[in-house]
SERO-4910 file (N, C-alpha, C, O; in steps of 0.05 Angstrom, whole numbers):
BEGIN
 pado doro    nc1    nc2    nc3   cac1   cac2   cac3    cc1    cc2    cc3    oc1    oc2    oc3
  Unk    A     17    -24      0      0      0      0     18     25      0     35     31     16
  Unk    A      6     38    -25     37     62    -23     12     89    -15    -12     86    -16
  Unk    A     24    113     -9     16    134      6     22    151    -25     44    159    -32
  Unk    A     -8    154    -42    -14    180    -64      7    198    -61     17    204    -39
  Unk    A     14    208    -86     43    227    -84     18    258    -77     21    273    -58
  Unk    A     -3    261    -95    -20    286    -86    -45    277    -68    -69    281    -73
  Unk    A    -39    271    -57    -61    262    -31    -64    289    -10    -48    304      1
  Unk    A   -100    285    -13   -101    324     -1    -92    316     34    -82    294     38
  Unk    A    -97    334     55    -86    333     79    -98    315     90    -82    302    103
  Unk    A   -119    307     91   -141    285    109   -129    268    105   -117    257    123
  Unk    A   -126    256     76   -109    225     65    -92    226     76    -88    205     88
  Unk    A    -73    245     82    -37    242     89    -43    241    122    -24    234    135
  Unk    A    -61    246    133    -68    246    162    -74    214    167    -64    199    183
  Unk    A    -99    209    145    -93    177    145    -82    159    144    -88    137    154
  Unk    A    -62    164    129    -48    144    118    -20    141    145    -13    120    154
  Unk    A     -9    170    153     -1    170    176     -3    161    207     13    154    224
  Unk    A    -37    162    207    -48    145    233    -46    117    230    -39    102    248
  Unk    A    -52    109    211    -57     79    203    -34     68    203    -33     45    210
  Unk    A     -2     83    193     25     76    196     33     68    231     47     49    239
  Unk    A     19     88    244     26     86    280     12     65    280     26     45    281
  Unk    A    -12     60    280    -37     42    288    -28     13    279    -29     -4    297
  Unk    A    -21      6    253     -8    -20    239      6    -24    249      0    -42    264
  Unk    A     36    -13    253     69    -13    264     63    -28    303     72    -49    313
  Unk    A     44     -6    315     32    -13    345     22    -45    350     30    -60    368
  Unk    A      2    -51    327     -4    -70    330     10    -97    317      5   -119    327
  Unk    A     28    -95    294     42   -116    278     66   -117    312     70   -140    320
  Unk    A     75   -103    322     88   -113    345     88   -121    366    106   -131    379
  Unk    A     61   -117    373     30   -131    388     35   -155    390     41   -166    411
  Unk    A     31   -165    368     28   -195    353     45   -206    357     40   -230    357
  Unk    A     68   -201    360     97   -210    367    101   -231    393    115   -251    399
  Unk    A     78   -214    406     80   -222    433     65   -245    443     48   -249    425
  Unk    A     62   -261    460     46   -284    473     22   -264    481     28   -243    491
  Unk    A     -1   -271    477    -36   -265    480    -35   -253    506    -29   -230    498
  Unk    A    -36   -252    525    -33   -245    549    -17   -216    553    -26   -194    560
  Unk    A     13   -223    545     19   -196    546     12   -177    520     25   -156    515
  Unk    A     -4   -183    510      3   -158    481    -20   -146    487    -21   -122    488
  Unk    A    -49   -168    496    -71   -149    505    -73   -134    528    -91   -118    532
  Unk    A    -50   -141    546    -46   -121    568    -34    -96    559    -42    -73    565
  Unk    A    -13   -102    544      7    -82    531     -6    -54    512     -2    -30    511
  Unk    A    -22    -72    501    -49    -44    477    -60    -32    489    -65     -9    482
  Unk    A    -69    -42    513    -88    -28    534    -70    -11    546    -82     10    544
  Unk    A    -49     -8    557    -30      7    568    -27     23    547    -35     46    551
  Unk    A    -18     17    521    -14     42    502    -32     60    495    -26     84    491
  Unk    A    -59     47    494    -80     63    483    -86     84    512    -98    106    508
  Unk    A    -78     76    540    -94     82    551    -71    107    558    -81    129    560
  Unk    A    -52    106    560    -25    127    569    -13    127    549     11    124    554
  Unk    A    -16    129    532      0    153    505    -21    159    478    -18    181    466
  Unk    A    -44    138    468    -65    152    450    -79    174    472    -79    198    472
  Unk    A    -87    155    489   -124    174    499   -110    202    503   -119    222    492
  Unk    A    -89    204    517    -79    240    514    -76    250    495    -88    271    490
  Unk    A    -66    242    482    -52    248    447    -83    260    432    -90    282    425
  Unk    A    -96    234    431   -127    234    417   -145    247    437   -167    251    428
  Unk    A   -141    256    461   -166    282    468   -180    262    488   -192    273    507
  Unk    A   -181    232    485   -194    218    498   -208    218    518   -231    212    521
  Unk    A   -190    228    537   -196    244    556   -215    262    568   -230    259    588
  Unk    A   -212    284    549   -230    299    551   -258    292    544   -275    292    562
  Unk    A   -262    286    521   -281    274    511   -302    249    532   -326    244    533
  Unk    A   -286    241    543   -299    221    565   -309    234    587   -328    226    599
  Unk    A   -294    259    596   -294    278    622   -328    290    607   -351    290    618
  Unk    A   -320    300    582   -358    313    573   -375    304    575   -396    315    582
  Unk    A   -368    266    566   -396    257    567   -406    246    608   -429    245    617
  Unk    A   -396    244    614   -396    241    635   -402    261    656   -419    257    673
  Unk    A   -387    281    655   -396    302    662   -427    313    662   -441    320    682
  Unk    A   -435    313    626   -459    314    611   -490    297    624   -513    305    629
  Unk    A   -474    264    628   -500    249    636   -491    244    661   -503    224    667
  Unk    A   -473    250    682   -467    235    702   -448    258    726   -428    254    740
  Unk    A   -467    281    721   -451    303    729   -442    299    767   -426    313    779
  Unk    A   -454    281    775   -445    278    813   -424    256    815   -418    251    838
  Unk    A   -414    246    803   -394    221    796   -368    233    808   -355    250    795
  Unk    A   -358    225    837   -327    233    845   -317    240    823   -324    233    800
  Unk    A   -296    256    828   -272    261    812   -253    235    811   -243    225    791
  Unk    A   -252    230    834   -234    201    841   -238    173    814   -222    160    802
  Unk    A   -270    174    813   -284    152    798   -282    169    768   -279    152    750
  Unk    A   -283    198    757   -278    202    741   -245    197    725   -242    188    702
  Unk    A   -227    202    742   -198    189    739   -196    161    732   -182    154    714
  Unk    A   -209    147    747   -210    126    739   -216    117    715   -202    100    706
  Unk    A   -238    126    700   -244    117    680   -241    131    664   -258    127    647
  Unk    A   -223    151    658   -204    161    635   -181    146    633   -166    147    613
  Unk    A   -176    127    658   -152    107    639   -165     85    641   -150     69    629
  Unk    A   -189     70    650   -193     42    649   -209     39    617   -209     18    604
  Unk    A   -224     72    607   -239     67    587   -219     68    562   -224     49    548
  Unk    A   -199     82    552   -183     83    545   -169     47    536   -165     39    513
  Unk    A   -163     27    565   -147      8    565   -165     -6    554   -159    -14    531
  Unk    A   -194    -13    564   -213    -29    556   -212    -29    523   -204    -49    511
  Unk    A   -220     -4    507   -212      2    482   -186     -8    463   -187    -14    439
  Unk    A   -165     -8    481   -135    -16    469   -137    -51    473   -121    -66    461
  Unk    A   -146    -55    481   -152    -89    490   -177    -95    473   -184   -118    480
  Unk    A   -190    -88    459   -216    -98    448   -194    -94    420   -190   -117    411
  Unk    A   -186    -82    410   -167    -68    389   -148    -97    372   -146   -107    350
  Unk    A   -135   -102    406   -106   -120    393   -119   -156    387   -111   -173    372
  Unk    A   -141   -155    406   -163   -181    414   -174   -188    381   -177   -209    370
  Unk    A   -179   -163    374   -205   -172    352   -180   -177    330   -188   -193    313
  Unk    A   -152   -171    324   -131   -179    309   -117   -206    320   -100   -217    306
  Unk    A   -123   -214    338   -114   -235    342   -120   -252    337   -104   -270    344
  Unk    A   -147   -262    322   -153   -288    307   -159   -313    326   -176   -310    344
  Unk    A   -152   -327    323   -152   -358    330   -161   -357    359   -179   -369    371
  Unk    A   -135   -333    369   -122   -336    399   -145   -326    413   -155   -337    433
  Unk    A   -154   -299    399   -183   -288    414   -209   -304    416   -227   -304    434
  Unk    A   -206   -320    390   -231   -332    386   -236   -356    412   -256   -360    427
  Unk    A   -209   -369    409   -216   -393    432   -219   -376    462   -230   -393    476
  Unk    A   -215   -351    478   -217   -347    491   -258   -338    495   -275   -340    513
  Unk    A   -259   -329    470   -293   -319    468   -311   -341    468   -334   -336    470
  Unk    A   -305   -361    468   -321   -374    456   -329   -396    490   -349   -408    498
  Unk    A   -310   -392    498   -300   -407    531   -324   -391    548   -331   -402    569
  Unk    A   -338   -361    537   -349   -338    548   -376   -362    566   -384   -381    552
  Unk    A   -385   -360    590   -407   -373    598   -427   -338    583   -417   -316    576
  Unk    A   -462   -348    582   -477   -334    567   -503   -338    599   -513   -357    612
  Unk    A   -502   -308    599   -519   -304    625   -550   -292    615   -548   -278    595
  Unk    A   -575   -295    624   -600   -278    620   -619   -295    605   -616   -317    594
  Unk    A   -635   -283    606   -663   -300    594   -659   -297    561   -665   -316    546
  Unk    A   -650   -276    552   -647   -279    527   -632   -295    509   -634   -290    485
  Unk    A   -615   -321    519   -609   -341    509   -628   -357    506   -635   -365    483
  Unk    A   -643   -366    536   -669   -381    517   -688   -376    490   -694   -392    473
  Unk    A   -694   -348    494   -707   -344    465   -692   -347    443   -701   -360    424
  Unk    A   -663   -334    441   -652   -348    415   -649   -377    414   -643   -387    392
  Unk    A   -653   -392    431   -647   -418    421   -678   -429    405   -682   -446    388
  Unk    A   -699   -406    421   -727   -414    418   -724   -412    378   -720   -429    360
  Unk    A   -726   -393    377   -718   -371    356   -713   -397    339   -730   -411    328
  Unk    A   -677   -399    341   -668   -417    327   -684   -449    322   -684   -458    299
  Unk    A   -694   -463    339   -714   -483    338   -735   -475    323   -745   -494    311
  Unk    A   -747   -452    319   -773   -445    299   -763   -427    269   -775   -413    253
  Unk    A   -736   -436    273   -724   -418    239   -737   -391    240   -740   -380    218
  Unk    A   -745   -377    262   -743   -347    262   -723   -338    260   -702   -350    267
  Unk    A   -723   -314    249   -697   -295    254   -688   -282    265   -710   -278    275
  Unk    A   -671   -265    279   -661   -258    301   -643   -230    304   -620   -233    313
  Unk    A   -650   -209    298   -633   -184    306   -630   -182    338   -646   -182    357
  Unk    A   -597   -182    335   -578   -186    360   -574   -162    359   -558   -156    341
  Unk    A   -587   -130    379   -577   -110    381   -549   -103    401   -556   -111    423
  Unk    A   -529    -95    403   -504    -97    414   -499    -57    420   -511    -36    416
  Unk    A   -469    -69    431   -462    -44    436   -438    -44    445   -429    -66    452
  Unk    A   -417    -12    450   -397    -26    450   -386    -28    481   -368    -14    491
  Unk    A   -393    -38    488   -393    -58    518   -366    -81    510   -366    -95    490
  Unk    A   -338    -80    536   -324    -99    530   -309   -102    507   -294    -85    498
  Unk    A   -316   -131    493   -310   -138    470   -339   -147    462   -350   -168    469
  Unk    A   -348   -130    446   -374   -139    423   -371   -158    400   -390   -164    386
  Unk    A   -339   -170    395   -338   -186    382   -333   -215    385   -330   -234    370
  Unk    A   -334   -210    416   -335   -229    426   -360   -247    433   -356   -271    436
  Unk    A   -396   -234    436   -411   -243    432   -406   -266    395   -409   -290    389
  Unk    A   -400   -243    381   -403   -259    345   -400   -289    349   -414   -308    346
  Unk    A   -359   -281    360   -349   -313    366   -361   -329    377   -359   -353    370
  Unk    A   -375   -322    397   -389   -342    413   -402   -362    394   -399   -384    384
  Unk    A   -422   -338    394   -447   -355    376   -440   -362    343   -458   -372    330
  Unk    A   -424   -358    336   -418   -374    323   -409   -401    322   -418   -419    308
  Unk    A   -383   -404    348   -380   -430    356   -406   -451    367   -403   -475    369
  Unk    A   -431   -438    374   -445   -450    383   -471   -451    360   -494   -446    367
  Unk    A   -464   -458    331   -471   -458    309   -492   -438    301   -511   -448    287
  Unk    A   -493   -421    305   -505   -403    301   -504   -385    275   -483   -372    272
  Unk    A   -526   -382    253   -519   -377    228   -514   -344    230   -530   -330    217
  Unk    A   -497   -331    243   -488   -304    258   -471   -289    230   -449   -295    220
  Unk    A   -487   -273    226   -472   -249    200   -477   -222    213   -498   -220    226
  Unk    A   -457   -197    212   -461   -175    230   -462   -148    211   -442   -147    196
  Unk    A   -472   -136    209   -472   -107    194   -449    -86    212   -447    -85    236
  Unk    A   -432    -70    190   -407    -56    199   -408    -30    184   -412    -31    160
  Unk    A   -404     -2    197   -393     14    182   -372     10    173   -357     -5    185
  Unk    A   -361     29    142   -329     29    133   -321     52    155   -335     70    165
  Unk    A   -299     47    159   -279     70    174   -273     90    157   -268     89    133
  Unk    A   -275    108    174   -265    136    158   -244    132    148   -239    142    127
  Unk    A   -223    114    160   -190    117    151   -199     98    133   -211     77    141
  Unk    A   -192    106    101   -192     74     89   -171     62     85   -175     45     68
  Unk    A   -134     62     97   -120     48     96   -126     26    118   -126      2    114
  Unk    A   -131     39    143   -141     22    164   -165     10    168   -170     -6    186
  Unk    A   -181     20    149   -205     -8    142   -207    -25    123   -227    -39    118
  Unk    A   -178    -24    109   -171    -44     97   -165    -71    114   -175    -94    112
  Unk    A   -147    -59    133   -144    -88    142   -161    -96    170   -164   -118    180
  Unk    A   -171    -66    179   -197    -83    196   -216    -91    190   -232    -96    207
  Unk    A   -221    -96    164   -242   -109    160   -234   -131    160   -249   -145    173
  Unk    A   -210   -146    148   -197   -172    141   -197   -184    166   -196   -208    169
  Unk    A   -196   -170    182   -193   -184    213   -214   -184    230   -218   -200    249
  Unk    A   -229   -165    222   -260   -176    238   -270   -201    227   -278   -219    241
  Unk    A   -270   -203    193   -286   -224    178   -270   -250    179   -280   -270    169
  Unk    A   -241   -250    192   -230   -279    208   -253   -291    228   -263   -313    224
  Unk    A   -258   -276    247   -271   -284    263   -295   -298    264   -300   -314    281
  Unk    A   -316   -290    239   -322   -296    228   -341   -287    206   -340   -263    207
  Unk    A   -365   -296    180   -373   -289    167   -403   -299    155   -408   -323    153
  Unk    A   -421   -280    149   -415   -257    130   -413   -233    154   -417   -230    177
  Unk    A   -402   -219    131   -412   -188    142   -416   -176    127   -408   -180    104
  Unk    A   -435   -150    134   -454   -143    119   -445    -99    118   -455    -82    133
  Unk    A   -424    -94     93   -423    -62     91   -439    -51     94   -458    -62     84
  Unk    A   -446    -26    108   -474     -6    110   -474      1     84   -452      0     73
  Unk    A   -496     10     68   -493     20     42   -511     -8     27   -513    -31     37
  Unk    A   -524      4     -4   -530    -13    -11   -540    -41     -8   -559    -54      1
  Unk    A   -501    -49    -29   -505    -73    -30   -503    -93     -2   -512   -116      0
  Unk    A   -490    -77     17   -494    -96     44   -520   -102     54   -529   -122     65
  Unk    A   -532    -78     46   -567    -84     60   -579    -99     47   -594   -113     60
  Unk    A   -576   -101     11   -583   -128      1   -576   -150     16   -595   -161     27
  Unk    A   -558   -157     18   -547   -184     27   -561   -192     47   -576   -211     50
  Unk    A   -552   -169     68   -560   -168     98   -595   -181    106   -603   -196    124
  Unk    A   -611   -165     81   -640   -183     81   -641   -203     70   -659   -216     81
  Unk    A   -631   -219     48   -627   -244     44   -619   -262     73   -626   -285     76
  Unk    A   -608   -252     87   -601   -274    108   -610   -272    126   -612   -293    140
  Unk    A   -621   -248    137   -648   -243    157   -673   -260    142   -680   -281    153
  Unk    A   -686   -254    121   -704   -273    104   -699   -315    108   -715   -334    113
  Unk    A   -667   -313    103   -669   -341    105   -669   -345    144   -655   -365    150
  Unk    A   -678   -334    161   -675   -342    185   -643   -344    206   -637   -355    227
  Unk    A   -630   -327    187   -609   -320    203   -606   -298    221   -620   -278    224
  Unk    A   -585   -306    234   -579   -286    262   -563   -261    255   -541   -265    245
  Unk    A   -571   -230    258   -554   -214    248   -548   -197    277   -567   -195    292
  Unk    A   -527   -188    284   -512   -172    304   -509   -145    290   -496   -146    269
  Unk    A   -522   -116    301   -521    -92    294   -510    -78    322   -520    -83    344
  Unk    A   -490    -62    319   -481    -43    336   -502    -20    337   -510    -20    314
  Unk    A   -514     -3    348   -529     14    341   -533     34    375   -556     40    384
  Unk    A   -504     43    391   -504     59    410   -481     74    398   -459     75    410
  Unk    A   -485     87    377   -474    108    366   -494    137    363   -518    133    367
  Unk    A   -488    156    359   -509    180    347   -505    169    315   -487    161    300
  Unk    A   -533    177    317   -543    168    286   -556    200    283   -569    211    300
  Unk    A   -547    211    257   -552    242    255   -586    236    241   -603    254    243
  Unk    A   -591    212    229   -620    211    224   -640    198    233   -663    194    226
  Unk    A   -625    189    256   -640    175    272   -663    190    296   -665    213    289
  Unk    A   -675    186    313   -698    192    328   -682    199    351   -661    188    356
  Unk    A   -693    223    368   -690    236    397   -695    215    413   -719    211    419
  Unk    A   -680    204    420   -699    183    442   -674    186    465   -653    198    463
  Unk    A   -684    170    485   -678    182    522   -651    155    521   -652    131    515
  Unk    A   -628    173    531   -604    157    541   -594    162    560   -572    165    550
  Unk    A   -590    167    584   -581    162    607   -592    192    612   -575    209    615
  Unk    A   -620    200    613   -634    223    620   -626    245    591   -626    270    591
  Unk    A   -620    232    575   -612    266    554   -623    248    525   -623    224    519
  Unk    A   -631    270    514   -639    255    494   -616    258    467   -604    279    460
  Unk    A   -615    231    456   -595    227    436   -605    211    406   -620    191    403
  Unk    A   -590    230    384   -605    210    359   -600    178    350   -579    169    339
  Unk    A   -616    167    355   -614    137    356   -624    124    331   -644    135    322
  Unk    A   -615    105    320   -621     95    294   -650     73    308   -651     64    331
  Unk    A   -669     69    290   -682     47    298   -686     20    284   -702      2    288
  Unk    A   -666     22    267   -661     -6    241   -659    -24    256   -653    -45    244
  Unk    A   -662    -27    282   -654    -60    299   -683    -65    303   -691    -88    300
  Unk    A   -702    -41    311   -730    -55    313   -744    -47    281   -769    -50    283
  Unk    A   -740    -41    264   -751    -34    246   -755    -64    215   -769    -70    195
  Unk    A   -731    -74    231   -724    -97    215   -736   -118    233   -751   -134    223
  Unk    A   -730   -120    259   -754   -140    272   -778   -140    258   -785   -159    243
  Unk    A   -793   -116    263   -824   -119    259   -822   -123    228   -842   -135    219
  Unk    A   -806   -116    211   -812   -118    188   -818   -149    175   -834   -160    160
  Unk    A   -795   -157    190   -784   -193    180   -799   -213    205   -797   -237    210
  Unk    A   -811   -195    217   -812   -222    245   -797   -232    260   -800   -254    271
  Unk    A   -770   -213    264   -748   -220    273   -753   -222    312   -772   -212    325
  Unk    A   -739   -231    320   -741   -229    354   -711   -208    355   -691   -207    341
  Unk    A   -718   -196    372   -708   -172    379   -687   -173    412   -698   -168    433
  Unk    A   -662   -179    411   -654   -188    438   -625   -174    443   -604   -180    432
  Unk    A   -628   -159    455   -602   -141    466   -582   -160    483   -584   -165    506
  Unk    A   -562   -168    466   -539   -176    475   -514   -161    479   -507   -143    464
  Unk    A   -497   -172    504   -471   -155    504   -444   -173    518   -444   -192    534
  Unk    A   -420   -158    502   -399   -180    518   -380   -166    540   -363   -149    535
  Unk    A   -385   -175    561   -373   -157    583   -345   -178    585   -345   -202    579
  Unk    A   -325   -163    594   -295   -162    603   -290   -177    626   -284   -157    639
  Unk    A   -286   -198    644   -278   -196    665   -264   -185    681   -251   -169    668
  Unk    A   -259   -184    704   -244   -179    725   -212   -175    715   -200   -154    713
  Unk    A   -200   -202    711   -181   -206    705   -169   -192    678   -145   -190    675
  Unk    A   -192   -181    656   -180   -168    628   -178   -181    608   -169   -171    588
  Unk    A   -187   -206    608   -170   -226    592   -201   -246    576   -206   -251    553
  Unk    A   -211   -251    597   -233   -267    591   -267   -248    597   -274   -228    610
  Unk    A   -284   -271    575   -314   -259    575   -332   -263    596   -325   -275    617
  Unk    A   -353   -255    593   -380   -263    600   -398   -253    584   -396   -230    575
  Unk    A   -422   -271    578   -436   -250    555   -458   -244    560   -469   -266    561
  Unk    A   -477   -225    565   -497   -212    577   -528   -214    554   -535   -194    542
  Unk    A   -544   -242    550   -568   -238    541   -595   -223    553   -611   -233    569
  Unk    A   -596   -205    544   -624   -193    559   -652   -197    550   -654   -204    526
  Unk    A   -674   -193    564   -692   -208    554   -702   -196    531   -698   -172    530
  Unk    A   -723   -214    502   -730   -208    479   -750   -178    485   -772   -174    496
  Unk    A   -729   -162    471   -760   -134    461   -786   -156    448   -788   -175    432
  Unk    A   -808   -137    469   -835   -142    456   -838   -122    433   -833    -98    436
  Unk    A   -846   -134    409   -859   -125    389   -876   -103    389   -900   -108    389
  Unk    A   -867    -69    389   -893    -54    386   -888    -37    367   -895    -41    344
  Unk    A   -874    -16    377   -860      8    350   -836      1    354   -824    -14    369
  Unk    A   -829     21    331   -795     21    335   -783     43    353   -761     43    363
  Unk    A   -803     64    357   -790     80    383   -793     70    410   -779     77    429
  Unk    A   -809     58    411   -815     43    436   -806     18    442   -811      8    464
  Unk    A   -793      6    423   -775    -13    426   -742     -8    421   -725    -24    426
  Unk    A   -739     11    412   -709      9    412   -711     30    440   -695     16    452
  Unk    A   -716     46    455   -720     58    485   -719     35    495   -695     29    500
  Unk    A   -731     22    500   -720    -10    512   -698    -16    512   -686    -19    533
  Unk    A   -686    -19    483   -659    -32    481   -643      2    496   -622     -5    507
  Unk    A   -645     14    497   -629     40    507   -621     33    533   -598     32    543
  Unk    A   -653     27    545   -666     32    573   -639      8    589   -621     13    605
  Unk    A   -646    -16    576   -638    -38    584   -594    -38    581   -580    -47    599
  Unk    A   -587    -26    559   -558    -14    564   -551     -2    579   -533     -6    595
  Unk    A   -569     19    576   -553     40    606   -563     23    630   -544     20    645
  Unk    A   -581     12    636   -581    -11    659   -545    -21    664   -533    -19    685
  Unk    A   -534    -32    641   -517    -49    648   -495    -40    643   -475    -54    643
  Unk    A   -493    -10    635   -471      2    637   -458     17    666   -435     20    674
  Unk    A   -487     27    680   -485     31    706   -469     15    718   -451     26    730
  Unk    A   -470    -11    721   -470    -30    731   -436    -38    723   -423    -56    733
  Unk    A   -427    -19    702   -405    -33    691   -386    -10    678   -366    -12    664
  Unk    A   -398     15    687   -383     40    674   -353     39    660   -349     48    637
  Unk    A   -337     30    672   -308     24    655   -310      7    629   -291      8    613
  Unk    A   -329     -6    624   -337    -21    596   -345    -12    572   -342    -20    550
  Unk    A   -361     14    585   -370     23    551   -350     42    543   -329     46    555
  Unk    A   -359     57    517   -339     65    509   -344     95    499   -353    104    478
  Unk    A   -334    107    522   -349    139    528   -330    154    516   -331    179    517
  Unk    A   -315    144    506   -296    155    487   -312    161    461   -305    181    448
  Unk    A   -338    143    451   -351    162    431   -368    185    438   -376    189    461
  Unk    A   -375    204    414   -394    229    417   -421    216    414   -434    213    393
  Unk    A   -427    208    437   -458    194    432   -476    216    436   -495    220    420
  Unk    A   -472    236    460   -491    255    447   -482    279    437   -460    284    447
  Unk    A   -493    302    415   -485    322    406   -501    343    429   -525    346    434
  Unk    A   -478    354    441   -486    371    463   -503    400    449   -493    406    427
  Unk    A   -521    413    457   -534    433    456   -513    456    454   -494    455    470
  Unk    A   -514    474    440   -497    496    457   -506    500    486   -491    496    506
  Unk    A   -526    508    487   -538    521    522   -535    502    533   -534    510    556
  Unk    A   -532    468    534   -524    445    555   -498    441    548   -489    420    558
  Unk    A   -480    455    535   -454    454    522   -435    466    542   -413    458    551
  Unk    A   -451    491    547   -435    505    566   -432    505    594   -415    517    608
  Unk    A   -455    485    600   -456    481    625   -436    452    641   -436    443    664
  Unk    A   -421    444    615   -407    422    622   -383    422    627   -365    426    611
  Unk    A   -382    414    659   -342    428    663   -325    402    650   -327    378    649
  Unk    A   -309    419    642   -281    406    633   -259    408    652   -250    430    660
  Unk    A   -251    391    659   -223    385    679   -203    373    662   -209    350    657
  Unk    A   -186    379    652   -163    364    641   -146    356    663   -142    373    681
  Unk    A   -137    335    664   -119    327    692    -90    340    682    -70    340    696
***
């Protein structure tokens, strides 16, 4: 992959990040499983998250939905959210090594019974997710546990580095399904034939619906319940939480959304995350802009840089 001799500034910004990001991780790999995903997590968490703003950005949203939270507990999770991130990173490139660890994951909640229900009646199944842990570590699971599991993905802005993250998510396994088009073709062909699809969808979606996330309202896509009701799909918010130790899963089935709207069922799937992010704050990944702050609630949000 060579770097355009007239490539405007954004490309040369890319092609430069993706040089740190590749080089970080091809030496990653070098290492025995254990230490490299300790090692990314240390990097990402004490030399990107400063570098990249991380920081701050975590201090807003937090601040934003979680404004009584110690300072103590805020410290904290400007480097644990950070590490969690650099460890989901080197995990999902590790192939084989990650996979046999995911797959070992025990699967907690009532929402395993209905997919298995699901799966016994050749219904289909939108797996709404989020990025809790390692979310690719649910895929592995259920895949090892034969599950006909295909996942829909945005492309990355960087396209040198979604060159090869894509090659390394679709190790783990396949199909997967590009946003755009021809992915959404596909994507209903295999929802249609009674397959299981996994959608990320705790991002801001700029066309998506106002709906309520940890008391603020944020634009939310509703393609996880919109494709339920459309296809008859069962609707079950799954997530893969981290252990204790850093290393190994657990995977969090919650029980099946009832069938009504799609604003009233993906508020559910909201309702039911922030449930278990409370419960797990260092896991998600508040490092994204999930909500676009107001100016007038903009200003009211302190910033502490440590």
């Amino acid at each position: 992959m060579s770097q355009p001799k007239d490539a405007p500034v954004g490309t040369k910004t890319h092609y430069a990040t993706n040089l740190f990001l590749k080089g970080a991780i091809g030496l990653a790999l070098t290492l025995p499983y254990a230490t490299r995903v300790r090692m990314m997590g240390w990097l990402v968490s004490t030399v990107v998250a400063p570098l990249a703003g991380y920081h701050r950005r975590i201090r807003s949203n937090l601040n934003f939905v979680l404004p009584d939270l110690p300072e103590s507990e805020v410290k904290r999770l400007c480097k644990a959210v950070p590490d969690n991130a650099g460890r989901t990173l080197i995990e999902i490139y590790s192939g084989q090594a990650f996979v046999e660890r995911a797959i070992k994951a025990p699967i907690e909640g009532p929402g395993l019974a209905k997919l298995e229900q699901a799966r016994a009646e050749g219904r289909p199944v939108i797996l709404v997710t989020g990025h809790m842990g390692n979310y690719d570590a649910v895929r592995a699971n259920l895949i090892h546990r034969g599950h006909n599991m295909g996942a829909l993905y945005r492309r990355m802005s960087n396209p040198y580095f979604n060159e090869h993250y894509v090659k390394s998510i679709s190790k783990i396994g396949t199909p997967m399904f590009e946003q755009g088009r021809k992915g959404m073709l596909e994507m209903v062909r295999h929802i249609k034939g009674g397959g299981v699809l996994g959608i990320l969808t705790d991002l801001y979606h700029y066309y998506g619906e106002d709906i309520q996330f940890f008391g603020k309202k944020t634009r939310t896509s509703l393609i996880t319940a919109e494709l339920a009701l459309k296809y008859n799909a069962a609707l079950i918010p799954v997530y893969g939480l981290r252990e204790p130790d850093g290393l190994n899963f657990r995977i969090v089935a919650q029980d099946e959304i009832p069938h009504s709207d799609p604003i009233t069922m993906t508020q559910a799937v909201n309702d039911g995350l922030e449930r278990l992010i409370r419960e797990n704050l260092d896991q998600w990944f508040w490092i994204h802009q999930r909500w676009k702050y107001p100016d007038e609630n903009f200003k009211n949000v302190k910033i502490n840089e440590e």
